[in-house]
C-alpha positions as CSV (number, residue, x, y, z in Angstrom):
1,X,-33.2,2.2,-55.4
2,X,-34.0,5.3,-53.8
3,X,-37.7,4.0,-53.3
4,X,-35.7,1.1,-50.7
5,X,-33.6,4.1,-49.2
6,X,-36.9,5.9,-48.1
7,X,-38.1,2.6,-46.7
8,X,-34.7,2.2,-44.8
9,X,-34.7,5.7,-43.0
10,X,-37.7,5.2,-41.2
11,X,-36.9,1.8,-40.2
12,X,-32.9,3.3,-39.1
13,X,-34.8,5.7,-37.2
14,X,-37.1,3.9,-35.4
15,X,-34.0,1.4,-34.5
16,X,-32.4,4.5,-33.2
17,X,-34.9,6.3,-30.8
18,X,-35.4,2.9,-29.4
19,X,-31.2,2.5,-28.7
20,X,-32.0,6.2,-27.3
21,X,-34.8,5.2,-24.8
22,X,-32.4,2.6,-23.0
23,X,-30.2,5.6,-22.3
24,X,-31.9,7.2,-19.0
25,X,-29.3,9.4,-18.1
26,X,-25.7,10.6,-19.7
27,X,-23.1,12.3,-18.6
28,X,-20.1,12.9,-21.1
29,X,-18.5,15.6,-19.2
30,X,-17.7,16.9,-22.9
31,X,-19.3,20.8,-22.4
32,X,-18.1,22.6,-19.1
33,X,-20.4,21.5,-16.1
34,X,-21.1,24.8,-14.3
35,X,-24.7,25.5,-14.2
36,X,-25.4,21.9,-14.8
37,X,-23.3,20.4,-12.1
38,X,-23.6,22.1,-9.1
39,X,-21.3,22.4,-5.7
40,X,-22.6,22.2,-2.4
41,X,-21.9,24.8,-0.5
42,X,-22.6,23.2,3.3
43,X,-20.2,22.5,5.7
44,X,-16.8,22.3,5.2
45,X,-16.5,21.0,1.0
46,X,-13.8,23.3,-0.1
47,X,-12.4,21.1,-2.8
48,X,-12.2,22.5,-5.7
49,X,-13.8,21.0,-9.0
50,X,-12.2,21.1,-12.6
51,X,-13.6,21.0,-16.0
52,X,-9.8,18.9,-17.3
53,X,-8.9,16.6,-19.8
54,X,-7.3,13.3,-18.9
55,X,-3.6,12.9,-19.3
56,X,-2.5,11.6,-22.4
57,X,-5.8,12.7,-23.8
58,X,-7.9,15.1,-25.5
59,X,-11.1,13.8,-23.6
60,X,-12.9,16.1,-20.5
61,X,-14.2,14.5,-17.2
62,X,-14.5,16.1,-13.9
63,X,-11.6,16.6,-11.5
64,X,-10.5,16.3,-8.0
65,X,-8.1,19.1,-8.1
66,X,-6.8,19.5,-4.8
67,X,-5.2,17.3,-2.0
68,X,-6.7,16.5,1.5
69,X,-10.3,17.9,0.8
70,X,-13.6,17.0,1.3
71,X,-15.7,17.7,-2.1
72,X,-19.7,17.4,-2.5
73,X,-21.1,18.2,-5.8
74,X,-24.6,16.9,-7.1
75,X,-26.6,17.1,-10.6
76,X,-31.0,16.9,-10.5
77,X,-32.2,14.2,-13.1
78,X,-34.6,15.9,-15.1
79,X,-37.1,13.2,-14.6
80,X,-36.6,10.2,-12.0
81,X,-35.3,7.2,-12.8
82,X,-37.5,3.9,-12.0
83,X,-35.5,1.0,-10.5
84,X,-38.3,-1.4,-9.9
85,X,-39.2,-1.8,-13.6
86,X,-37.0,-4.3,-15.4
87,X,-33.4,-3.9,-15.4
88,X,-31.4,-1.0,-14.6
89,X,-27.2,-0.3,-15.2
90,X,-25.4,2.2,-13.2
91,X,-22.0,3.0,-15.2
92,X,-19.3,5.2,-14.7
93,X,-15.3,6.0,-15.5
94,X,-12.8,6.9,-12.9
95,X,-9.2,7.5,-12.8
96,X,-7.0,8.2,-10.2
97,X,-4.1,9.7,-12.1
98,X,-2.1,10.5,-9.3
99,X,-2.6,7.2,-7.1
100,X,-5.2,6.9,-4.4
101,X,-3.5,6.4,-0.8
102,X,-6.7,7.3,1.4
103,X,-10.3,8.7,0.1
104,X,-13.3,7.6,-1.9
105,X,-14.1,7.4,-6.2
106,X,-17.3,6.6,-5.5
107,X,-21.0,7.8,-7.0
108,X,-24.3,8.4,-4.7
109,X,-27.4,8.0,-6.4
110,X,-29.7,10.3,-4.6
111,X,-33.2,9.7,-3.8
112,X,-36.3,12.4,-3.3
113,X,-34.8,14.7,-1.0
114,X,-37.0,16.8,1.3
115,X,-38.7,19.7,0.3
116,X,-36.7,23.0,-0.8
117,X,-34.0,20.9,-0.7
118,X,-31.2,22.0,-3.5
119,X,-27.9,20.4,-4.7
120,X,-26.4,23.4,-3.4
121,X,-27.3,21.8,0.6
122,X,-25.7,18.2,-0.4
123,X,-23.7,16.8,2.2
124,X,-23.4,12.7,3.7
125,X,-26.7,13.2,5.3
126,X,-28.4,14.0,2.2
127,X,-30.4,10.1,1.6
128,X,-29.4,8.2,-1.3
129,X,-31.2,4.8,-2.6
130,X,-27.2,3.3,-3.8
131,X,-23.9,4.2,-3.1
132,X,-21.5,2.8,-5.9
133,X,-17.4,2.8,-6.8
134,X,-14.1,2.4,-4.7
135,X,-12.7,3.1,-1.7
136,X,-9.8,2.7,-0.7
137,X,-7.8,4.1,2.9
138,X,-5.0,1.8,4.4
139,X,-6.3,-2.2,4.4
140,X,-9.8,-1.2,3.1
141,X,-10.0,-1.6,-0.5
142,X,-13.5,-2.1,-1.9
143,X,-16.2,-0.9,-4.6
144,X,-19.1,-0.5,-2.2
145,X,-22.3,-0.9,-2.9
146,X,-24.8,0.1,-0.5
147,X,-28.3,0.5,-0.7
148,X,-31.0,2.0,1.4
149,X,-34.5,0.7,1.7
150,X,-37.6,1.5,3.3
151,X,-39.3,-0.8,5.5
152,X,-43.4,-0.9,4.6
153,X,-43.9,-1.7,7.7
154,X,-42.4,1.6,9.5
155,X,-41.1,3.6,6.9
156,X,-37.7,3.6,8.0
157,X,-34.6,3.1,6.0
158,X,-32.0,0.7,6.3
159,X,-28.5,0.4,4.9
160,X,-27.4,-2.8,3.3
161,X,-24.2,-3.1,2.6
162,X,-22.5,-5.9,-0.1
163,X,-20.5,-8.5,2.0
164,X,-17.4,-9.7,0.4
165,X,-17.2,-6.8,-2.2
166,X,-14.8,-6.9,-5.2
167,X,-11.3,-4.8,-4.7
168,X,-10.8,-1.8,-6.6
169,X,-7.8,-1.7,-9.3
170,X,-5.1,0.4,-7.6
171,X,-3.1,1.5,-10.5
172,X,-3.3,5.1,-12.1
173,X,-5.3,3.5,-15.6
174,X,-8.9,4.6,-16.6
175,X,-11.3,1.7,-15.0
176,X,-15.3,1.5,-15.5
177,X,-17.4,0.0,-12.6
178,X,-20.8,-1.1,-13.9
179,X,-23.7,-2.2,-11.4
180,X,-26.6,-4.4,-13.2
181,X,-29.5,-4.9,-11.2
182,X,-32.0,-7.5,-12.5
183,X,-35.7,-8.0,-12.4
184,X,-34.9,-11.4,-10.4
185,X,-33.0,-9.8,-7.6
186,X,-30.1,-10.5,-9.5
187,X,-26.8,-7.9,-8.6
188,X,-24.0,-7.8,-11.2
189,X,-20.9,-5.8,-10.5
190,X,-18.2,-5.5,-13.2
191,X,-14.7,-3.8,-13.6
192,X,-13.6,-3.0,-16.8
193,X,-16.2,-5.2,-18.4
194,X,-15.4,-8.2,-16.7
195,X,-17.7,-9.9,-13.8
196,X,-16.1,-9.6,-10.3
197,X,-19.4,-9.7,-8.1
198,X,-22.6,-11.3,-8.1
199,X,-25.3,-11.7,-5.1
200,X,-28.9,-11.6,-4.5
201,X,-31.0,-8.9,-2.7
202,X,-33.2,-11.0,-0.8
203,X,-30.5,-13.6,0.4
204,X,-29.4,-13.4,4.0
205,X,-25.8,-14.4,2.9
206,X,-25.3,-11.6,0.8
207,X,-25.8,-8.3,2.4
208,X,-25.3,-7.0,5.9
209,X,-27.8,-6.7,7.4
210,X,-29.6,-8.9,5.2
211,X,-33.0,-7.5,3.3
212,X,-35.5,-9.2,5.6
213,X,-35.7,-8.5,9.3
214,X,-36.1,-11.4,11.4
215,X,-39.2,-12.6,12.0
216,X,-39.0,-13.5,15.5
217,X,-37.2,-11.2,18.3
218,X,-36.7,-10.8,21.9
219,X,-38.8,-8.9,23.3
220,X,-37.4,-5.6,24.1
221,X,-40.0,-4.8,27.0
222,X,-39.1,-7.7,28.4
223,X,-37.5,-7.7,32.1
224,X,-35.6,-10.2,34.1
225,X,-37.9,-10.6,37.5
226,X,-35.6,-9.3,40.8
227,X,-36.2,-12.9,42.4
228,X,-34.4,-14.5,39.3
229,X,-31.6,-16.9,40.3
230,X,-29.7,-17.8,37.8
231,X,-27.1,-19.8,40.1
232,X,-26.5,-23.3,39.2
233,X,-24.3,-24.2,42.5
234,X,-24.3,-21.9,45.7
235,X,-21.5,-22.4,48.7
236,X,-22.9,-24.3,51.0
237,X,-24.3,-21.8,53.8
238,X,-24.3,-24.6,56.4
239,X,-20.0,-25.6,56.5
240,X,-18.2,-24.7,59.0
241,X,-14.1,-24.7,58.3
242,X,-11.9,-27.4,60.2
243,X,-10.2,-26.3,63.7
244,X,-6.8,-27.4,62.1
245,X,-7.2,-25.9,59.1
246,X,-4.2,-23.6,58.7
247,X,-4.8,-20.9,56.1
248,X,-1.5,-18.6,57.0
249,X,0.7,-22.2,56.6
250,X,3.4,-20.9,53.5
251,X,3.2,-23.1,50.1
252,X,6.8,-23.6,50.2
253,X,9.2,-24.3,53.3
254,X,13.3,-25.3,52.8
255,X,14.0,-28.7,52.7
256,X,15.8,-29.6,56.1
257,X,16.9,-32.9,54.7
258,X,19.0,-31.4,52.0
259,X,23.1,-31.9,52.1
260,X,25.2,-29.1,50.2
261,X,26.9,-30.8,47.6
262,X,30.4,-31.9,47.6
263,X,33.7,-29.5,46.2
264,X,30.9,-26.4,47.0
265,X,33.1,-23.1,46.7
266,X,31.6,-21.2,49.5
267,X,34.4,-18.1,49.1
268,X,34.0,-17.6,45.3
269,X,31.6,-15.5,43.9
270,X,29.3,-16.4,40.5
271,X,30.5,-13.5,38.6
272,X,34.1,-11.2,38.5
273,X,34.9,-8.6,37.1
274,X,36.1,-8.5,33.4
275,X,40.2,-8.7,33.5
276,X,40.2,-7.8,29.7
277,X,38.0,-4.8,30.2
278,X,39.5,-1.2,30.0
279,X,38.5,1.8,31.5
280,X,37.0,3.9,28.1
281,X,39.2,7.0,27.3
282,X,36.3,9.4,27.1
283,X,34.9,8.5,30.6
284,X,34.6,11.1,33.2
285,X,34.2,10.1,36.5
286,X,32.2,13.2,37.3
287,X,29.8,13.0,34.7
288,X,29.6,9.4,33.9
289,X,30.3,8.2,37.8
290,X,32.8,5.9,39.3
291,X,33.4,3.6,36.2
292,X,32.9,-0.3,37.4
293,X,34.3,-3.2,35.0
294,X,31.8,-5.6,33.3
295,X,31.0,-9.0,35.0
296,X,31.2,-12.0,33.6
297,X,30.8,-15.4,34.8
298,X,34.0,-17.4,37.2
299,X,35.4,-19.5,35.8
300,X,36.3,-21.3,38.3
301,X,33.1,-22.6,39.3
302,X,32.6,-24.2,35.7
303,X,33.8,-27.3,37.3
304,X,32.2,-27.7,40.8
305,X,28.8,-27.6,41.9
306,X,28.7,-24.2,42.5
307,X,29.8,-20.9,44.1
308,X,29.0,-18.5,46.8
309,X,26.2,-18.5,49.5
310,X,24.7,-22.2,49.4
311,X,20.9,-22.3,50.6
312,X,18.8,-25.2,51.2
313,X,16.2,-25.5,48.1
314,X,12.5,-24.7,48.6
315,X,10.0,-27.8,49.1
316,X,6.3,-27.8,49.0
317,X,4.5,-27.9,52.4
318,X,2.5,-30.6,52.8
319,X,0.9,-28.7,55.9
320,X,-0.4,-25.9,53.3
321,X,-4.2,-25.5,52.3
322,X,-4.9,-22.2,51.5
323,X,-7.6,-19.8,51.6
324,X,-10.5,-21.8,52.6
325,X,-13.9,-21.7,51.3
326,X,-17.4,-23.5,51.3
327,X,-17.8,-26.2,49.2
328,X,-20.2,-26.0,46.0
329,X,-23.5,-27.7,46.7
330,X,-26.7,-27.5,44.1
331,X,-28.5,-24.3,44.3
332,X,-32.8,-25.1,45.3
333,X,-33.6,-21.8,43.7
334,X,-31.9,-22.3,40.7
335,X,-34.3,-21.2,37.3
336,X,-31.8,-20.9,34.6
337,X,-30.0,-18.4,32.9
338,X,-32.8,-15.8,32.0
339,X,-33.3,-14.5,28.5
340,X,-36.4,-12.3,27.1
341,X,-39.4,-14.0,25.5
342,X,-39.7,-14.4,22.2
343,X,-42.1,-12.0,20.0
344,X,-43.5,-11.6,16.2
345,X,-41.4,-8.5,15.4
346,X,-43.6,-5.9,14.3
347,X,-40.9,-4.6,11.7
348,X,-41.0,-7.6,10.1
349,X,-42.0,-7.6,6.3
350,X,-42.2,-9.5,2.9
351,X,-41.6,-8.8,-0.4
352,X,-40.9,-10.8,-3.9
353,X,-38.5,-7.5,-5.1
354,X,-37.1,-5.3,-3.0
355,X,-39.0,-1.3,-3.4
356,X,-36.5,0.8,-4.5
357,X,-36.7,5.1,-4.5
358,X,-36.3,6.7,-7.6
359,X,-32.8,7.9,-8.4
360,X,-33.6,11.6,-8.0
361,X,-29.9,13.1,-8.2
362,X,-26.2,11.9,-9.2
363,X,-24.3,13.2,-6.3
364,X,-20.6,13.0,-6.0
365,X,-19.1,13.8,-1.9
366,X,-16.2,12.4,-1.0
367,X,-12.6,12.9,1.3
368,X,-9.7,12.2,0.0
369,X,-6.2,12.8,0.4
370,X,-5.2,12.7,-3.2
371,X,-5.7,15.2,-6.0
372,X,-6.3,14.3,-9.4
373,X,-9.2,11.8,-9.5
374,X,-11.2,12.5,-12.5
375,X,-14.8,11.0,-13.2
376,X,-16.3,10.5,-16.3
377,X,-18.9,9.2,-18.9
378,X,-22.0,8.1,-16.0
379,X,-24.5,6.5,-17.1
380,X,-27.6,5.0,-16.5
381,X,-29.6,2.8,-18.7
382,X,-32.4,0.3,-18.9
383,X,-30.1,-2.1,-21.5
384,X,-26.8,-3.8,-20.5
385,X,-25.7,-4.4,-24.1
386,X,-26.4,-0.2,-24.5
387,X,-24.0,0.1,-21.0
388,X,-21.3,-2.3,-22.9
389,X,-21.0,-0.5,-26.4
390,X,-20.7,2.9,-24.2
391,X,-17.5,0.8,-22.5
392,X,-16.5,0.2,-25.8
393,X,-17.1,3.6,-27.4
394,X,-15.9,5.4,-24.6
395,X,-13.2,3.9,-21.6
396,X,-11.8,1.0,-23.9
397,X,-9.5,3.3,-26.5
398,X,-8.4,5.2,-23.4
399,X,-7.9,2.3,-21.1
400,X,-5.5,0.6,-24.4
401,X,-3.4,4.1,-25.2
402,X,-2.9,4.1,-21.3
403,X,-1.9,0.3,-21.0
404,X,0.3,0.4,-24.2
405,X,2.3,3.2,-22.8
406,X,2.6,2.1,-18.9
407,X,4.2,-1.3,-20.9
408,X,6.2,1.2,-22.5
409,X,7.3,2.9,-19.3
410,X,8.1,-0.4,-17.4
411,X,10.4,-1.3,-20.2
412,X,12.2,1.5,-20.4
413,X,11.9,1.6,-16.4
414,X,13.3,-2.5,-16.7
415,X,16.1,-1.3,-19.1
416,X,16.7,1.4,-17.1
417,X,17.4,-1.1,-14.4
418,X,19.6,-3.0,-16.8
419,X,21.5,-0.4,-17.5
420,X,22.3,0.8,-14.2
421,X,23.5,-2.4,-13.5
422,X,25.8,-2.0,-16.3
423,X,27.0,1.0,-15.6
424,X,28.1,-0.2,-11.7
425,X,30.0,-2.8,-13.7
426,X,32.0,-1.0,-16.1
427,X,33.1,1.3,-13.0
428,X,34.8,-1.4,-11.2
429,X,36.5,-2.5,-14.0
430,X,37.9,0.9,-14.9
431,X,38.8,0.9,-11.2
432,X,41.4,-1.8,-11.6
433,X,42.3,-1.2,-14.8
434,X,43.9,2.3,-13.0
435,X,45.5,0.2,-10.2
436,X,47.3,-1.9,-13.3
437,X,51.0,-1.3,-12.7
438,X,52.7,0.1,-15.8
439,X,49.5,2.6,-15.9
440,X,50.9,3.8,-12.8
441,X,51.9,7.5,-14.5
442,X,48.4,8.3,-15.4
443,X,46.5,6.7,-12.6
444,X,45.5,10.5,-11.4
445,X,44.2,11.2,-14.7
446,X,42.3,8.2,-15.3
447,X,40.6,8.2,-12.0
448,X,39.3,11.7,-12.6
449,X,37.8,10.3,-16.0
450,X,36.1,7.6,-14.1
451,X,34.5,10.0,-11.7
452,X,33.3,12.4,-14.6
453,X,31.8,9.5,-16.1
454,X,29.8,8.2,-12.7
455,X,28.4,11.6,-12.7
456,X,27.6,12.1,-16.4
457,X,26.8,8.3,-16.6
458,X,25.5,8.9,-20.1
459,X,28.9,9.0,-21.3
460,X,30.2,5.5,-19.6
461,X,30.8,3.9,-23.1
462,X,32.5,6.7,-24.1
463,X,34.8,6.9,-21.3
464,X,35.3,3.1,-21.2
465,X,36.8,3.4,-24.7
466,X,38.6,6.2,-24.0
467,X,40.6,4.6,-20.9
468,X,40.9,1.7,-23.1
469,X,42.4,3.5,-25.8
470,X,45.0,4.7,-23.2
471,X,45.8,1.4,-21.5
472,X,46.1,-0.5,-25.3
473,X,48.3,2.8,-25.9
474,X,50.7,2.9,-23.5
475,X,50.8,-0.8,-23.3
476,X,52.1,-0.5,-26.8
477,X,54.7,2.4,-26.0
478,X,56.0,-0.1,-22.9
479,X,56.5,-2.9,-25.7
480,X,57.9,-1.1,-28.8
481,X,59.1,2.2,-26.9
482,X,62.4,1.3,-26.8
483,X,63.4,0.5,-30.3
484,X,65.1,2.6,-32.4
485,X,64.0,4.4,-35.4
486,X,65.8,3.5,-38.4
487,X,67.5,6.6,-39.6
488,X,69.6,7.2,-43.0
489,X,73.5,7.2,-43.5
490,X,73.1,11.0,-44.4
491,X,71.8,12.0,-41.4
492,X,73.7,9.7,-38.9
493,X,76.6,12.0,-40.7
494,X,74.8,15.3,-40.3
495,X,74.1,14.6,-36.7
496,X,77.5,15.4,-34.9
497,X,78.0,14.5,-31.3
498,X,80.5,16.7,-29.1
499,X,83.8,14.6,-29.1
500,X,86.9,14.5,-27.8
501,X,90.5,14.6,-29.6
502,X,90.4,11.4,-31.0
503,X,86.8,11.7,-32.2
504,X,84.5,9.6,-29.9
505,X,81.3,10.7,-28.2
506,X,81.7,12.2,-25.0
507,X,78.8,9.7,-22.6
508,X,75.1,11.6,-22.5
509,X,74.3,12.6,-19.0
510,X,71.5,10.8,-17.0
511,X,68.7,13.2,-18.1
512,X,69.7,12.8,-21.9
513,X,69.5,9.6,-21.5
514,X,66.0,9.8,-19.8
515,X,64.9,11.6,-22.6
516,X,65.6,9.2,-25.2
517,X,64.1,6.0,-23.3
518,X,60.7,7.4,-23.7
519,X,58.1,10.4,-23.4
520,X,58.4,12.4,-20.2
521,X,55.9,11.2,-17.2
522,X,53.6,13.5,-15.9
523,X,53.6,14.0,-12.2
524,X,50.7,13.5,-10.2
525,X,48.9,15.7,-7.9
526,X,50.6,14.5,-4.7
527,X,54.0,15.2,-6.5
528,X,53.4,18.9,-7.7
């Protein structure tokens, strides 16, 4: 037995270091990150970076810590990483725990920078080979991914950027963004594990501009010749315009054979004045002028053909022809519309795979409006199955306590709701349970219980049983209030009323009798 545990440990170990070659670069954010992360310290990147754990948890990333800043900090690979051989994963966690309204989450994977060049001189001119993660500012939402490349040709770089990229998730949850590029041109990009992109690096379709130049171009030293005509039809140069060709006759002249109409009300006017208006109290003819009643329209020319002023209508004048001009005839000279000759371009290249630089540096510079972004667990490996366990290991436990407790929220946020709704309810009801008639006596009081309660609405059931305690109460005092108690012979004789001679009961005065029907009404507020 121990013999095959011997013979296992090798074997475990050799499985491991391989598992641990796939892993190019990690970043766990675990330790603090000064010395090993460093800021730039160009320009204008104030913002300041944290070393902070991620709400609801006990695990460290790096933080945006302050609003409306632009932040640049950058970390050296200790060796490059190689994107040409096989396949390579880019991988990292953000979280924007406060929203994300305007700014970027996103990563820049640095290439060879000049030399003497330090992390402390980042800025956006420092040349990456990808640009990867979201961005999001008013209708743009998008996980870019760029990537420069070099043409062999001339050495220059160009930017490709995706077309049609996937949109970013725009909650306040933990998301990972993994990019997979393939040894067949293949581009993967996935949020939270699932697949929301793929394209090719050599199609045309997929990036803009697309990988390979044109192959043919315009010639840019090419120059339209000064004799060019590129008129198709010239006025003819040999017209000469008609003797009776008026061009100051008007397009439109009154008809002189038109009648005014019959029942025409010449002395009325389309509009009068208002008779139902009234002068406003507040005007004042000094500041606001002579006041003037609104118009409306008469009445009394609803029936007829019309009011007022009657003009003859406009015609069109048959003696009108305008400006005039040459007529059109075909141009001898005519060549064609010009356009440069074609040429080979001389930038123009071919490759089975695009050439990528080396990832020298991990560089993070951004602007955003929002504070609390936090970044964490980047990675870059040669394996996607080692890229998916570190999903597992790492962003899904976070990403399922965060899920399970926004569920949480947006029940108690829905029950909230509910209860509200409730509440608003209850309130009219005690409302006209206080108007009910024979609770008339301790209307005052109830109301003020009522309002209590809207403000301390915590106690609305409370309250609600209260009043109803009071209504069922009194409504039982109005019913069985006026019965007498049944009282003993003994004390009917003990209790002697003032009489007269002949021993009968002088009658009880209105307030002793007031007194007796039932308890004493309190007065109200307005009374006292």
């Amino acid at each position: 037995m121990a013999n095959s545990f011997l013979l296992f440990l090798p074997i475990a170990s050799c499985f491991l270091q391989i598992w641990a070659s796939d892993v190019l670069f990690y970043e766990s954010f675990d330790e603090p990150f000064d010395g090993r992360w460093i800021v730039s310290r160009k320009g204008d990147y104030g913002g300041l970076w944290q070393h902070s754990k991620s709400n609801g948890h006990q695990d460290y990333g790096l933080l945006v810590s302050e609003k409306a800043k632009k932040y640049a900090i950058a970390k050296e690979l200790d060796q490059p990483t190689n994107l040409n051989d096989g396949t390579t994963v880019l991988q990292f966690e953000v979280r924007l725990q406060n929203g994300l309204e305007c700014g970027g989450a996103y990563l820049k994977y640095l290439r060879p920078q000049a030399p003497g060049w330090t992390p402390k001189g980042f800025d956006n001119q420092s040349p990456y080979t990808i640009m990867f993660g979201p961005d999001k500012c008013g209708s743009t939402n998008k996980v870019h991914f760029i990537f420069q490349h070099g043409n062999p040709k001339t050495g220059k770089f160009v930017e490709h950027h995706l077309k049609y990229p996937p949109a970013a998730p725009s909650d306040k949850l933990s998301h990972v963004y993994t990019a997979i590029l393939r040894p067949d041109n293949e581009l993967k990009i996935f949020i939270d594990g699932e697949e929301k992109k793929s394209a090719n690096f050599l199609l045309t379709d997929d990036f803009e501009p697309a990988f390979f130049p044109p192959k043919i171009i315009p010639d840019p030293d090419d120059k339209k010749p000064e004799d060019w005509d590129e008129r198709s039809k010239i006025p003819d140069p040999h017209a000469v315009k008609p003797q009776d060709w008026d061009e100051d006759a008007p397009m439109e002249i009154e008809d002189e054979t038109a009648v005014k109409p019959g029942g025409w009300l010449d002395d009325e006017p389309e509009e009068i004045d208002d008779p139902g208006s009234v002068k406003p109290e507040d005007w004042d003819d000094e500041e606001d002028g002579v006041w003037e009643p609104p118009k409306m329209d008469n009445p009394k020319c609803y029936e007829v053909p019309g009011c007022g002023e009657w003009k003859r209508p406009m015609k069109s004048n048959p003696a009108y022809k305008g400006k005039w001009h040459a007529p059109l005839i075909d141009n001898q000279n005519y060549k064609g519309t010009w356009k440069p000759r074609d040429i080979n371009n001389p930038e123009f290249f071919e490759l089975d795979k695009p050439n990528f630089e080396p990832i020298a540096a991990i560089g993070i510079e951004i602007w955003t409006m929002q504070d609390g972004i936090i970044f964490d667990n980047i990675l870059i490996a040669s394996d996607e199955k080692v890229a998916e366990e570190y999903r597992i290991k790492t962003w899904k436990p976070k990403y399922d306590v965060e899920k399970e407790k926004l569920k949480a929220e947006e029940a108690a946020s829905g029950f909230k709701a509910t209860t509200l709704r409730f509440q608003k309810q209850v309130f009219a009801v005690l409302y006209k349970i206080a108007d009910i008639p024979f609770l008339e006596a301790y209307k005052i009081k109830i109301i003020e219980i009522i309002e209590k309660a809207e403000k301390q609405a915590h106690i609305t059931v409370g309250i609600l049983l209260a009043v109803a305690f009071v209504s069922v109460s009194v409504l039982f005092r109005s019913i069985f209030g006026a019965k007498k108690p049944k009282v003993s012979a003994a004390s009917k004789n003990a209790k002697v009323d003032k009489t007269d001679g002949g021993g009968r009961s002088e009658p009880k005065d209105e307030k002793d009798k007031e007194n007796e029907s039932g308890p004493r009404q309190r007065k109200s507020r307005r009374e006292t």
